[in-house]
MARDREN-373925 format. One line per 5 residues: for each residue z, y, x of N, C-alpha, C. Coordinates in Angstrom, 2 decimals. Atoms other than C-alpha are relative to their C-alpha. Example, Ala and Ser with C-alpha at 12.3 -4.5 7.8 and 13.67 -1.06 7.14 Angstrom:
! residues 2
0.00 -1.19 0.89 7.80 -4.50 12.30 0.00 1.20 0.90  -0.06 -1.19 -0.82 7.14 -1.06 13.67 0.73 1.09 -0.77
! end
This chain:
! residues 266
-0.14 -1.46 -0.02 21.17 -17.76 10.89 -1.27 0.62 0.60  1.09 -0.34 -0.55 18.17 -15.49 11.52 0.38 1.15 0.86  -0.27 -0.89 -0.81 18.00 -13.60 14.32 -0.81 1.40 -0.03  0.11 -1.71 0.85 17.54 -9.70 13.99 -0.37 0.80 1.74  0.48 -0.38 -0.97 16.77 -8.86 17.61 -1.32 0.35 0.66
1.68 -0.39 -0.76 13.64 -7.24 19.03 -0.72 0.81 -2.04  0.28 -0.03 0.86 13.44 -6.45 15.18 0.32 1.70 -0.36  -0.39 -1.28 -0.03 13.00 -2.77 14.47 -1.70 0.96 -0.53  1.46 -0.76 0.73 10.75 -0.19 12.73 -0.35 1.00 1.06  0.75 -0.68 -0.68 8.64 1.68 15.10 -0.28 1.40 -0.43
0.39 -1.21 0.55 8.28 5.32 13.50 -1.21 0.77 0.66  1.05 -0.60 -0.51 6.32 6.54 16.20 -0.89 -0.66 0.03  1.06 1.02 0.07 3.83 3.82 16.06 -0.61 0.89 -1.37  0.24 0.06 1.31 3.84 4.38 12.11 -0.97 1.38 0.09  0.15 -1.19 0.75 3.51 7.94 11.75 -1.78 0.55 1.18
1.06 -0.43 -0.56 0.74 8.32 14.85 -1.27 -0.97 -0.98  1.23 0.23 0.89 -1.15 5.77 13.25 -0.55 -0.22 -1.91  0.32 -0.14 1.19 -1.02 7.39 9.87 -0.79 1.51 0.27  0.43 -1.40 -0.36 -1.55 10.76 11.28 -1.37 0.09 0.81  1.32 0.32 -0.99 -4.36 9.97 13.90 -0.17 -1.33 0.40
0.46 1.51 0.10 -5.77 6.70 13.36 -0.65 -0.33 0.88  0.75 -0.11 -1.07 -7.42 5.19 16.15 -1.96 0.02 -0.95  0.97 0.17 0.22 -11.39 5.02 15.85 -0.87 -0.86 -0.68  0.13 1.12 0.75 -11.44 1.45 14.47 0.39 0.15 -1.02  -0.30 -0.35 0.85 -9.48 2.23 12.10 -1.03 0.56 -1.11
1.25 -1.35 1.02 -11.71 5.53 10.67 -1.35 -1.03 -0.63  1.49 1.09 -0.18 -14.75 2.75 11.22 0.08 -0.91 -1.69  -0.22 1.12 0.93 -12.84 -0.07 8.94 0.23 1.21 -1.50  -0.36 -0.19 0.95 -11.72 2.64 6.30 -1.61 0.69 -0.35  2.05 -0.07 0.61 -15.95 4.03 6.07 -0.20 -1.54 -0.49
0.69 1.67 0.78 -16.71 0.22 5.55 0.62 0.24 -1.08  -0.43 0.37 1.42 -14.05 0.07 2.70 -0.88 0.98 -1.14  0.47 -1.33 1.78 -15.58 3.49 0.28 -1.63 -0.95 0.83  1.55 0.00 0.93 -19.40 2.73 0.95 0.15 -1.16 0.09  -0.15 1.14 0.72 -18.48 -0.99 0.58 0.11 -0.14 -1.54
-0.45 -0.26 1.56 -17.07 0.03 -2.73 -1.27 0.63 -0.61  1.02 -1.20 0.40 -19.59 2.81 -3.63 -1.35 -0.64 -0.27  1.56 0.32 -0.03 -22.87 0.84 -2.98 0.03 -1.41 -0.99  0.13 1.57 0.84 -21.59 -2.69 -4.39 0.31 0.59 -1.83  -0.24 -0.15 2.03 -20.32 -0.48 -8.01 -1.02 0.65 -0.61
0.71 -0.47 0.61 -23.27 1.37 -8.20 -1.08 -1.17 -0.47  1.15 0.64 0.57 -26.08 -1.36 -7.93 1.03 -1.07 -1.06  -0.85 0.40 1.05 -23.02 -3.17 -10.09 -0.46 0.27 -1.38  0.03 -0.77 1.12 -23.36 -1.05 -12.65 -1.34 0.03 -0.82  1.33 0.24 0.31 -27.38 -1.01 -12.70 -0.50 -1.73 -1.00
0.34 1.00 0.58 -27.50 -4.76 -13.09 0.73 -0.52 -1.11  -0.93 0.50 1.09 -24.19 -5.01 -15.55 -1.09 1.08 -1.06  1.15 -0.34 1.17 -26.84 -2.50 -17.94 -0.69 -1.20 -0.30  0.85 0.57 0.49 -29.25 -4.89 -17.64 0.58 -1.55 -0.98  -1.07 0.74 0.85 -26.75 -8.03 -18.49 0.43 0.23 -1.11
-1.02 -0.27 1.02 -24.87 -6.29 -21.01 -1.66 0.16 -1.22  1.10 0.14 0.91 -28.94 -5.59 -22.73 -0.43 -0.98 -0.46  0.36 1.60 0.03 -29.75 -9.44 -22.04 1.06 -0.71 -1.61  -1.31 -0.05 1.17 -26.37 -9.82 -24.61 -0.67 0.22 -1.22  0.40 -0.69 1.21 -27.79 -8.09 -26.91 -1.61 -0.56 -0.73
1.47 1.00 0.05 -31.44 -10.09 -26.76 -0.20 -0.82 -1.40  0.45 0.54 0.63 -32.94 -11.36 -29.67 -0.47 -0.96 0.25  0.26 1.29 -1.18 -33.90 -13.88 -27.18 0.92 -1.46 -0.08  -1.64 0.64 -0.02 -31.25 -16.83 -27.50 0.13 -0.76 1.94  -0.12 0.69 -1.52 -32.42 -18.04 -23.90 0.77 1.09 0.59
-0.33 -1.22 -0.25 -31.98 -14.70 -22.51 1.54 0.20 -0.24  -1.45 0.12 0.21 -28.55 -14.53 -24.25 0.82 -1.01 0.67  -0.25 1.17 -0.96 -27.63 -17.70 -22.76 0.34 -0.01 1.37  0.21 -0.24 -1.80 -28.40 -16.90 -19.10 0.65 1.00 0.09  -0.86 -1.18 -0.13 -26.67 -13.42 -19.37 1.66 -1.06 -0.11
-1.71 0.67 0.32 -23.24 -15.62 -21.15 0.19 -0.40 1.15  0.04 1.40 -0.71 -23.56 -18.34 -18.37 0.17 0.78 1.28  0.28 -0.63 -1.32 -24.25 -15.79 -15.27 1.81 0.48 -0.19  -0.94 -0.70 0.25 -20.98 -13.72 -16.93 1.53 -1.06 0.52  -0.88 0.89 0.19 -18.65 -17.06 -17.58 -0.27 -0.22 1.83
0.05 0.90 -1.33 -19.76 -18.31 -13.73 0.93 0.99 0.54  -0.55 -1.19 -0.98 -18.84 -15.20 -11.90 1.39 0.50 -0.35  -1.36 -0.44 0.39 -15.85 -14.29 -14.08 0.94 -1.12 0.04  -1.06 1.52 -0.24 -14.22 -18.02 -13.86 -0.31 -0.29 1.12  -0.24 0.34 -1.71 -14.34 -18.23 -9.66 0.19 1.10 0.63
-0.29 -1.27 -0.92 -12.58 -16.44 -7.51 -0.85 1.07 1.12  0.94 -1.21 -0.87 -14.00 -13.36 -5.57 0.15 -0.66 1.80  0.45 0.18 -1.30 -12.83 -15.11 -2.32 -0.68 -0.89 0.33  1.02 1.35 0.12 -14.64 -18.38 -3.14 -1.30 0.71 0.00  1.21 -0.36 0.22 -17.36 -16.67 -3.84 -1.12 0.94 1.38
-0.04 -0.57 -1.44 -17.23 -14.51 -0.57 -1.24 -1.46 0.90  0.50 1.35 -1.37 -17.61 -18.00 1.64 -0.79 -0.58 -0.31  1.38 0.53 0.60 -20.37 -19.27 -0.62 -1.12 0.43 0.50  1.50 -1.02 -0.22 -22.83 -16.74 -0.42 0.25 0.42 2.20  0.22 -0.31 -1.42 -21.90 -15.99 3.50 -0.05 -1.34 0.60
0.10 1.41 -0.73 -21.20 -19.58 4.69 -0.88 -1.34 -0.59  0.54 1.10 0.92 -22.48 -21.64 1.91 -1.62 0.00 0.33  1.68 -0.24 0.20 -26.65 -20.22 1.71 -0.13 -0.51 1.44  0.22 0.43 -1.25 -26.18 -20.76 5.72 -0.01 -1.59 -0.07  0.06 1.65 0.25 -25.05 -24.33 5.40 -0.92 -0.73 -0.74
0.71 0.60 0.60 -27.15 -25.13 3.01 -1.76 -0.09 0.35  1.70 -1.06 -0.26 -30.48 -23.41 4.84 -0.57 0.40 -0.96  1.09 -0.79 1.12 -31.31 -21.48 1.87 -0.05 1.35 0.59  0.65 -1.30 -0.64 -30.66 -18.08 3.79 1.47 0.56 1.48  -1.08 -0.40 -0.90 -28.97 -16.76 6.66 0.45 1.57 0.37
-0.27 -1.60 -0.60 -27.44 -13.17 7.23 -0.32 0.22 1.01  0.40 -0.55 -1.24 -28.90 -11.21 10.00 0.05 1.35 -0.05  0.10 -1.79 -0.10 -28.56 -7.93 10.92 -1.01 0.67 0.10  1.11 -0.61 1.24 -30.49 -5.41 8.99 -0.14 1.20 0.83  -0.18 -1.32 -0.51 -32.16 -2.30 10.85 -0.67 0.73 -1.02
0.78 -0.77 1.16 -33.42 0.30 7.99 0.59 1.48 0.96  -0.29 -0.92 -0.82 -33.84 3.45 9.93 0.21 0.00 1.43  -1.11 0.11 -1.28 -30.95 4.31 12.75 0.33 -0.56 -0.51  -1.10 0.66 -0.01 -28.68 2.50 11.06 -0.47 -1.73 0.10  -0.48 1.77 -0.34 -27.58 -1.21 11.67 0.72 -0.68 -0.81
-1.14 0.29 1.46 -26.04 -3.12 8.55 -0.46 -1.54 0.44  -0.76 1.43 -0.22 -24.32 -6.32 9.75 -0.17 -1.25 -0.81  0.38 0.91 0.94 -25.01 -9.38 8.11 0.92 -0.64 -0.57  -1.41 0.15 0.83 -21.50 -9.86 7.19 0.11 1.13 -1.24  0.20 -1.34 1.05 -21.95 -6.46 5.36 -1.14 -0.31 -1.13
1.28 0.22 0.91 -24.93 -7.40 3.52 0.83 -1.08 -0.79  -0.54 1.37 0.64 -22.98 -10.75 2.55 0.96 0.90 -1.23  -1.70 -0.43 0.57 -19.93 -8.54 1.24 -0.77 0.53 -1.16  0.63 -0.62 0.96 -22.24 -6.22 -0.75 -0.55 -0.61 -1.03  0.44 0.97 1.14 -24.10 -8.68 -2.34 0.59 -0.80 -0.89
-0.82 0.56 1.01 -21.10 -10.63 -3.63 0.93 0.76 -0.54  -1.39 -0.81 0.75 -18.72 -7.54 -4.60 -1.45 0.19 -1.34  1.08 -0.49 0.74 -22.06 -6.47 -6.68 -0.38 -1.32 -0.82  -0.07 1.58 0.30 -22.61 -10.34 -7.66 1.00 0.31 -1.22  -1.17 0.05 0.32 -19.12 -10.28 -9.07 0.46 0.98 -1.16
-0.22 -1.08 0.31 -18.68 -6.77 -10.19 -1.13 0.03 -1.36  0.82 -0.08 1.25 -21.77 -6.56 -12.61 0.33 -1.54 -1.25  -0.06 1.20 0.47 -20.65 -9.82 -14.29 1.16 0.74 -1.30  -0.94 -0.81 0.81 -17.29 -7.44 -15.51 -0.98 1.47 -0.52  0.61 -0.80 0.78 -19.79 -4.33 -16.00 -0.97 -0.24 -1.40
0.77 0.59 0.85 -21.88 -6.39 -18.24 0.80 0.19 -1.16  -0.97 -0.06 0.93 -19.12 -6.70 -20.39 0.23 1.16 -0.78  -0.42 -1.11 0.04 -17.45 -3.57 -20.20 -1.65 1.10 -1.19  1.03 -0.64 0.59 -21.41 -1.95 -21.09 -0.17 -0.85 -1.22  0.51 0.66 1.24 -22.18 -4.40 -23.80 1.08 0.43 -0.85
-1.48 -0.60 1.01 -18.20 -3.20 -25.68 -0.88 1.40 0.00  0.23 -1.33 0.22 -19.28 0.23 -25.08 -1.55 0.29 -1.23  1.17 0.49 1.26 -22.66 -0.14 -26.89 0.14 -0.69 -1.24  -0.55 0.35 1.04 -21.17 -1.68 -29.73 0.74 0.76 -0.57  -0.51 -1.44 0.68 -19.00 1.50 -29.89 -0.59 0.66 -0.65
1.01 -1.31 0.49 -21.75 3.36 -30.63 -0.50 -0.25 -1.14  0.41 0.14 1.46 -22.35 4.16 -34.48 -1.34 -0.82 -0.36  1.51 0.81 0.35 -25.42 1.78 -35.53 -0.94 0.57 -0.42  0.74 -1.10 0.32 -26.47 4.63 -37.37 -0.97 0.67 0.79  0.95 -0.26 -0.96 -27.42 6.05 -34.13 -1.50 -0.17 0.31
1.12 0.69 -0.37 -30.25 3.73 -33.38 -0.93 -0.26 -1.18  0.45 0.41 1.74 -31.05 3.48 -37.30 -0.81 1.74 -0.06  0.89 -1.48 0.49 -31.78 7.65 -37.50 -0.93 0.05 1.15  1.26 -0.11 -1.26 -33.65 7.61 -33.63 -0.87 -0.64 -0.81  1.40 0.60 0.46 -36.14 5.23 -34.92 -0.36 0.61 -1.06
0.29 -0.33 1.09 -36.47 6.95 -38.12 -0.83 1.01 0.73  0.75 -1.70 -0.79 -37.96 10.16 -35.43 -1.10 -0.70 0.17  1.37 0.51 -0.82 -40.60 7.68 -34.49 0.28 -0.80 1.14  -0.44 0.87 -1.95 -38.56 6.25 -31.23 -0.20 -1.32 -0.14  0.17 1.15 0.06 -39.28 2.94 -30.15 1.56 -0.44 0.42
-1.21 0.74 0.54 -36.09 0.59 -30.29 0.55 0.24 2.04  0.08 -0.33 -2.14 -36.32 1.04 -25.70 0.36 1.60 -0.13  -0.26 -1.40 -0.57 -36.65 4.38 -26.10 1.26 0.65 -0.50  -0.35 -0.20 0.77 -34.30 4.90 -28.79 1.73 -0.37 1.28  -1.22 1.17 -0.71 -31.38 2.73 -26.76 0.32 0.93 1.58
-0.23 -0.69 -1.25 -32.30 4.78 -23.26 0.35 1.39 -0.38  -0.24 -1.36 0.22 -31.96 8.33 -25.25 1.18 0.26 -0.21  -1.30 -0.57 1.15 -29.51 8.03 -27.87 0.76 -0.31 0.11  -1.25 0.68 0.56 -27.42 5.26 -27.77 0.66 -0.83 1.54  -0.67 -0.27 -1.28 -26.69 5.18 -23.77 0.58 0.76 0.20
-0.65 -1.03 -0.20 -25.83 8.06 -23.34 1.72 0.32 -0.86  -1.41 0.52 0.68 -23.50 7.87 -26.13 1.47 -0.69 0.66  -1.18 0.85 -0.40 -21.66 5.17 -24.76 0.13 -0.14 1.45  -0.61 -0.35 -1.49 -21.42 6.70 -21.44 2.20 -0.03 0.23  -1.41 -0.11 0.52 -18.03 7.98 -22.43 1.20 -1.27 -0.67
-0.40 1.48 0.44 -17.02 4.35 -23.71 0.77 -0.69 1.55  0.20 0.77 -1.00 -17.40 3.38 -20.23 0.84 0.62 1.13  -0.71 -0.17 -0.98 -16.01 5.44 -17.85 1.50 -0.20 0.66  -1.08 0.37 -0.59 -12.46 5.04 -18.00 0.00 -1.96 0.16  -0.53 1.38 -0.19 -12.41 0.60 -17.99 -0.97 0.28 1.72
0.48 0.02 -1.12 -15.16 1.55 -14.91 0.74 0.34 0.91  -0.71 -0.43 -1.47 -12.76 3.43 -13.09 1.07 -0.89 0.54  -1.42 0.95 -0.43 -9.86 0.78 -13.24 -0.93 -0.85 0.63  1.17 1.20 -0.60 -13.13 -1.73 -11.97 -0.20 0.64 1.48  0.32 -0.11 -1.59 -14.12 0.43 -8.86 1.64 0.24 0.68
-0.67 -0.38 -0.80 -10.57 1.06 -8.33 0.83 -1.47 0.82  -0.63 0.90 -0.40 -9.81 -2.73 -8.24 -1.08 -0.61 1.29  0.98 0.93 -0.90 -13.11 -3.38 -6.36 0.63 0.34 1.42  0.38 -0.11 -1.19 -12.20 -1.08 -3.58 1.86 -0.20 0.59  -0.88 1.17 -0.16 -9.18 -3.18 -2.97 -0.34 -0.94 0.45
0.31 1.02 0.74 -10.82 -6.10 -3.73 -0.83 -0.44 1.90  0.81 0.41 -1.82 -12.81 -5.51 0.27 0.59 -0.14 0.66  -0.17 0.10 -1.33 -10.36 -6.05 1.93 0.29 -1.84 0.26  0.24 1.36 -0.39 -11.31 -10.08 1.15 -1.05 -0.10 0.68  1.26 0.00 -0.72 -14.20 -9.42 2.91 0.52 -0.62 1.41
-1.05 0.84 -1.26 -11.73 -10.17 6.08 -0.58 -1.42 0.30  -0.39 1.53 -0.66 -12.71 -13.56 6.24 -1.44 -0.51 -0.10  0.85 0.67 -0.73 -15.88 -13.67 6.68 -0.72 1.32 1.28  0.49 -0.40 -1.20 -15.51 -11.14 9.56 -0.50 1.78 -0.06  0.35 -0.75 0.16 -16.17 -7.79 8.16 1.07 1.23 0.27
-1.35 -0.61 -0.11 -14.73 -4.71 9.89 0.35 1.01 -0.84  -0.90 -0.91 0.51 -12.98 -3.37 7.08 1.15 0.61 0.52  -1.24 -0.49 -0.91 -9.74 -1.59 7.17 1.11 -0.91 0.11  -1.08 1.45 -0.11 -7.45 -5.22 6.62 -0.40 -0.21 1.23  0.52 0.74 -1.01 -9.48 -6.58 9.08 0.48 0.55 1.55
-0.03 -1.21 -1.11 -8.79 -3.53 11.77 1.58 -0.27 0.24  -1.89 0.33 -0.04 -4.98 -3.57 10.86 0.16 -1.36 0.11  -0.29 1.55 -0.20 -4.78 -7.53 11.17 -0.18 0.18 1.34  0.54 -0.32 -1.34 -6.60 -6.42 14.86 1.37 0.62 0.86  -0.73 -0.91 -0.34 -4.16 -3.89 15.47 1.69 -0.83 0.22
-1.11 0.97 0.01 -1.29 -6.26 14.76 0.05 -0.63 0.91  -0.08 1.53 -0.60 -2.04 -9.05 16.72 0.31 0.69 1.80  -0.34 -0.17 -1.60 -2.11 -6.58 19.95 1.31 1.20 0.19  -1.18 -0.90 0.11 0.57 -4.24 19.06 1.43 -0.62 -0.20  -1.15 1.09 0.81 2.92 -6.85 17.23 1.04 1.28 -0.72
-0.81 -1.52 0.73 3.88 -3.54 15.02 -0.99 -0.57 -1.30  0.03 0.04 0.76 3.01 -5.56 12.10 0.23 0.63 -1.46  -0.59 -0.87 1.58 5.06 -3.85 8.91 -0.60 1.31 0.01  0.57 -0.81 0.35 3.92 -0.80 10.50 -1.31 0.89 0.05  1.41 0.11 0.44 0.18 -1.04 10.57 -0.48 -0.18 -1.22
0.76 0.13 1.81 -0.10 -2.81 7.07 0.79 0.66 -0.66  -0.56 -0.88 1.20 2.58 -0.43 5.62 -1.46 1.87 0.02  1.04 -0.80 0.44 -0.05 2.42 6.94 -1.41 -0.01 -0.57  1.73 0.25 1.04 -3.42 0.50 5.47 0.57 -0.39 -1.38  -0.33 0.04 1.57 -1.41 0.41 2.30 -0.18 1.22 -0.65
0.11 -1.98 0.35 -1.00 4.25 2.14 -1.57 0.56 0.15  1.77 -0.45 0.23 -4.77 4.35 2.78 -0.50 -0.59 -1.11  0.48 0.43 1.29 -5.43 2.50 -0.09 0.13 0.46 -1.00  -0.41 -0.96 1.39 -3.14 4.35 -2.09 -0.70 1.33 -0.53  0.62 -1.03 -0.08 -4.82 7.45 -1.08 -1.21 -0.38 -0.68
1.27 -0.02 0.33 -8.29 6.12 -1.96 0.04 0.18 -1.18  -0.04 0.30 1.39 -7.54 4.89 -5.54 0.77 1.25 -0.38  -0.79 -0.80 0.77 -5.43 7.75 -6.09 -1.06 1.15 0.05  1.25 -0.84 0.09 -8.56 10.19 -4.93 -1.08 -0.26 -1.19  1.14 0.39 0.72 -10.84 8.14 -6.91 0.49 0.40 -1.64
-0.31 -0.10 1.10 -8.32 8.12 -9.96 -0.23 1.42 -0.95  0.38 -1.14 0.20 -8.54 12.29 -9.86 -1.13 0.10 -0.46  1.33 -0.22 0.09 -12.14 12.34 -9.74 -0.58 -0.83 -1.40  0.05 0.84 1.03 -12.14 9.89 -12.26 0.35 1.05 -1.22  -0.65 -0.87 1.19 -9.78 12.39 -14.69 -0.88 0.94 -0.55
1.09 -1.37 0.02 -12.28 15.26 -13.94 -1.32 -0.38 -0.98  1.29 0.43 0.29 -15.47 13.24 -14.88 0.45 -0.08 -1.74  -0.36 0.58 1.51 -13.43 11.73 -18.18 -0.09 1.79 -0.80  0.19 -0.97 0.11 -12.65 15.30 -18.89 -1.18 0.70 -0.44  1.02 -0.55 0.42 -16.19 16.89 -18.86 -0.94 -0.81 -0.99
0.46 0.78 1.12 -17.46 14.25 -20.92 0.66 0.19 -1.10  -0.40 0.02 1.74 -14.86 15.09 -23.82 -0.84 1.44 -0.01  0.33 -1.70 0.60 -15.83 18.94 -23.32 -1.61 -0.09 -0.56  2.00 0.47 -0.15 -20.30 17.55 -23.17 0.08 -0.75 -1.53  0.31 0.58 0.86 -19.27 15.71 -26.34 1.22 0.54 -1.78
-0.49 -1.11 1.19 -16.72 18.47 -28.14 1.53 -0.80 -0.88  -1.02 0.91 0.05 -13.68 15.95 -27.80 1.17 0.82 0.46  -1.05 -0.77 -0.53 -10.16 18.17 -27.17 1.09 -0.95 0.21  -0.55 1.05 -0.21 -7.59 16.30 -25.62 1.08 1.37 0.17  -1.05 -0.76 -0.58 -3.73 17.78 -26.04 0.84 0.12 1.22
-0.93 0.27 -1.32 -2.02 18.56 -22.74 1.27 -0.22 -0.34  -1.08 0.40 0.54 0.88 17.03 -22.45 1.23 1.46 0.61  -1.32 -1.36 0.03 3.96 19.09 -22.92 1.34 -0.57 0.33  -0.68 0.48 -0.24 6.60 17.68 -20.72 1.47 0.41 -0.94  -1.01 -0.27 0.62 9.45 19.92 -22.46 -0.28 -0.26 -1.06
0.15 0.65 1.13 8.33 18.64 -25.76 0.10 -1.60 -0.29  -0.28 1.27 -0.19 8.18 15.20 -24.82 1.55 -0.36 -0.10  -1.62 -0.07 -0.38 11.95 15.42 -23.26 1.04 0.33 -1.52  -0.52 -0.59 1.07 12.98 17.30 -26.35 -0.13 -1.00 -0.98  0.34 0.60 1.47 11.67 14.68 -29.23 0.88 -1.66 1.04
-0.74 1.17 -0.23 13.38 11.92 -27.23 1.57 0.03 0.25  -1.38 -0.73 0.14 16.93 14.18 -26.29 0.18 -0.89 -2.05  -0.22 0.40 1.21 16.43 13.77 -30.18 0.15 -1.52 -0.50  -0.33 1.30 0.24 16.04 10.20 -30.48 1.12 -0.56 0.90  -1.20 0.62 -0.70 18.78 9.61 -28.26 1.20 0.18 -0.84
-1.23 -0.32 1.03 21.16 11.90 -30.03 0.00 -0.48 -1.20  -0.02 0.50 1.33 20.43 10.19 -33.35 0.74 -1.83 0.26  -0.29 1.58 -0.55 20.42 6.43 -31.55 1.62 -0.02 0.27  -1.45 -0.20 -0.41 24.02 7.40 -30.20 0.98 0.99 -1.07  -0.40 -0.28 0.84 24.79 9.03 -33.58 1.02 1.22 0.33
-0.24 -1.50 -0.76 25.42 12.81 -32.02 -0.18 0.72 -1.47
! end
């Protein structure tokens, strides 16, 4: 029989530290967005260049893009974590140290994290950009060059831009899984916001309701990001003359009332 004593939800615990988080906290949930933010942008830079390598008339070139893609996408993100932070150490190929650029101070656990969410992350942007570029009419790149454009220039004008709009919504489900995705950073020491609430636990013993409030911060993020996300998708149909119907909840309700009453022979 399990015993149920000492067992009890804390509300005031919960709700202070949803409402006014301590300082660690605020600390670990900044690590999580420019954790996210910095590892999807240079992500994104090097999945271009990958997803171009793809495309290479090159077959080596093609090769080394497949092979970089297949590595990173067949091993897990936390394997990959303890490699690059514990592994380059063990092996003396490089050791994290803490980085001063400026005032600021960037941890050498932080540098580790960045480098493998970004590692990781461009391996799926590669992808994602190389589909989207294949969206794009062939024609495209067939009438640019006909202006005189060179096949570079032609690709950075016409037929990027293009397949901006290709890209943004599978990107947003990518940064929304990345910035999740930090709070494996935990284990090799990084104070995210898991890491803070695992902290918080161990001296509070108000377990359920620490990680039930770094759940609701998560929710919040991805659900901020998802908005901002809608907005961006949005001005790209209006920048490219795309109308999207709003949905019409009483029309919805209404055409299914109808399929009900038919299904139940009304």
């Amino acid at each position: 029989m399990i015993s149920t004593v000492g067992l009890h939800f804390d509300g005031r615990f919960f709700w202070t530290s949803l409402l006014h988080p301590s300082s660690a906290f605020l600390q670990g949930l900044w690590a999580t967005v420019y954790m996210s933010v910095v590892a999807q942008l240079l992500a994104t830079v090097l999945g271009l260049a990958l997803a171009l390598a793809r495309r290479s008339k090159v077959g080596v070139v093609r090769g080394v893009a497949w092979s970089y893609a297949w590595m990173m996408r067949g091993t897990p993100l936390l394997v990959q974590l303890a490699l690059v932070y514990f592994g380059l150490a063990a092996a003396g190929i490089y050791r994290f140290a803490n980085l001063t650029v400026g005032p600021v101070t960037i941890p050498g656990e932080v540098q580790a994290a960045i480098l493998t969410f970004t590692l990781n992350e461009a391996a799926y942007m590669g992808e994602i950009i190389r589909a989207a570029l294949a969206a794009v009419d062939p024609g495209q790149m067939e009438a640019a060059m006909s202006t005189g454009m060179t096949p570079s220039r032609a690709m950075r004008l016409v037929v990027v831009p293009q397949a901006v709009r290709f890209v943004i919504p599978p990107l947003g489900n990518d940064f929304n899984a990345l910035m999740k995705n930090t709070s494996l950073a935990s284990i090799i020491g990084v104070q995210e916001m898991f890491l803070v609430s695992e902290q918080v636990s161990s001296v509070t013993f108000n377990t359920f309701e620490i990680y039930l409030v770094a759940s609701l911060y998560y929710l919040g993020l991805t659900t901020v990001w998802s908005v901002i996300q809608a907005v961006i998708e949005r001005r790209i149909d209006r920048r490219w003359g795309i109308r999207r119907e709003p949905r019409r909840w009483s029309a919805t309700w209404s055409r299914r009332r109808t399929v009900l009453d038919v299904g139940l022979g009304a």
